[in-house]
C-alpha positions in Angstrom: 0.0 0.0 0.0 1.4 3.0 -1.3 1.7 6.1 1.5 -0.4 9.3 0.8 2.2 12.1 0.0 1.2 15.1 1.9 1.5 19.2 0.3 2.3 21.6 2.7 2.0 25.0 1.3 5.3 27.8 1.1 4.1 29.3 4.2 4.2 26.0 6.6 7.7 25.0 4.9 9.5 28.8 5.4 7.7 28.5 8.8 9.6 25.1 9.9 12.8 26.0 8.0 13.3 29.2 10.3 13.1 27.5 13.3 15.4 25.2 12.6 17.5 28.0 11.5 16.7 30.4 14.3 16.2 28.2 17.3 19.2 25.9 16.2 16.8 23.5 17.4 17.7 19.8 15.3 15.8 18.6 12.5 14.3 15.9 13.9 12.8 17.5 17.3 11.3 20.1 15.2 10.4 17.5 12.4 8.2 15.8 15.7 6.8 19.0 16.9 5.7 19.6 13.8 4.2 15.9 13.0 6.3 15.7 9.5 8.9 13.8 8.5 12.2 14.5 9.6 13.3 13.6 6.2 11.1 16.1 4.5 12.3 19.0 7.0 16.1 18.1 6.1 15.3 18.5 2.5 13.6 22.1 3.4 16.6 23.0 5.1 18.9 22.1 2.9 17.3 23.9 -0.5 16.8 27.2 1.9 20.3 26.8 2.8 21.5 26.3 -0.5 18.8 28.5 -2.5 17.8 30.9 0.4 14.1 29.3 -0.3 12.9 26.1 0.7 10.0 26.3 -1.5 12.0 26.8 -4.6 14.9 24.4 -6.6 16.1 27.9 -8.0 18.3 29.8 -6.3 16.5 33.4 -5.2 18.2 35.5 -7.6 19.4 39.6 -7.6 17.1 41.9 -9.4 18.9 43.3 -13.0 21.6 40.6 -12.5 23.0 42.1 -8.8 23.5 45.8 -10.5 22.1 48.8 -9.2 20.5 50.8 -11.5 21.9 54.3 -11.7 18.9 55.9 -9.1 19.5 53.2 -6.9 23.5 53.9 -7.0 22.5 57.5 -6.1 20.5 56.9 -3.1 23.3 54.2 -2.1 25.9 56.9 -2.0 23.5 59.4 -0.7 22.6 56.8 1.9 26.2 56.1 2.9 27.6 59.6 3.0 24.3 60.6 5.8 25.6 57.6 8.0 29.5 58.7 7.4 28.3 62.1 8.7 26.1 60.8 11.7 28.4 58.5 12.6 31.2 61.2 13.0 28.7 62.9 14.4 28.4 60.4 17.4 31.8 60.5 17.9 31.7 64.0 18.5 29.2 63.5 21.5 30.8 61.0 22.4 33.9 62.9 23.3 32.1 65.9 24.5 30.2 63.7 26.6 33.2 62.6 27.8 34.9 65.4 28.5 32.1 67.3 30.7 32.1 63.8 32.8 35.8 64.5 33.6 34.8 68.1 34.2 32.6 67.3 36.8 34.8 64.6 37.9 37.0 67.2 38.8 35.1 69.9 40.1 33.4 67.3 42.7 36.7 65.7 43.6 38.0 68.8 44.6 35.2 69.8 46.8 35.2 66.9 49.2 
């Protein structure tokens, strides 16, 4: 007697992929939890791992070929010099911070 092959839709699969991935949790406890096969789950797991989608054999590819198109460049460099600046903006706080905690350091050290 042949066994009744059972569909699980994309949802259910990405579902028990990720906690296996997330939890770290292995394949064959979460296979139980779940009530599938823990044969089925490796599989899952596997073509996520290897495709980054376990309800796909093809690998999840880049839009355009992995190129930016020349607006999206733009807002990439845009993007990137605003967190430059913040960033050395931090670092300015950081030490001014810094310095005014010395200050007062100081100033009550020297009172007691």
């Amino acid at each position: 007697m042949a066994s009744k092959k059972r569909l699980y839709d994309a949802e259910f699969r990405e579902g028990a992929v990720r906690i296996v991935m997330e939890t770290g949790k292995p394949i064959p406890e979460v296979a139980a939890d779940l009530g599938i096969h823990s044969g089925t789950l490796h599989s899952w797991v596997s073509r996520a791992r290897r495709n980054r989608s376990p309800s796909s054999d093809r690998p999840v590819t880049e839009p355009s070929g992995g190129r930016l198109r020349e607006s999206e460049r733009s807002e990439l460099e845009r993007l990137q010099a605003e967190a430059r600046e913040k960033g050395k903006r931090i670092r300015e706080l950081e030490m001014e911070f810094s310095q005014s905690c010395c200050q007062a350091a100081e100033v009550t050290g020297s009172e007691s």
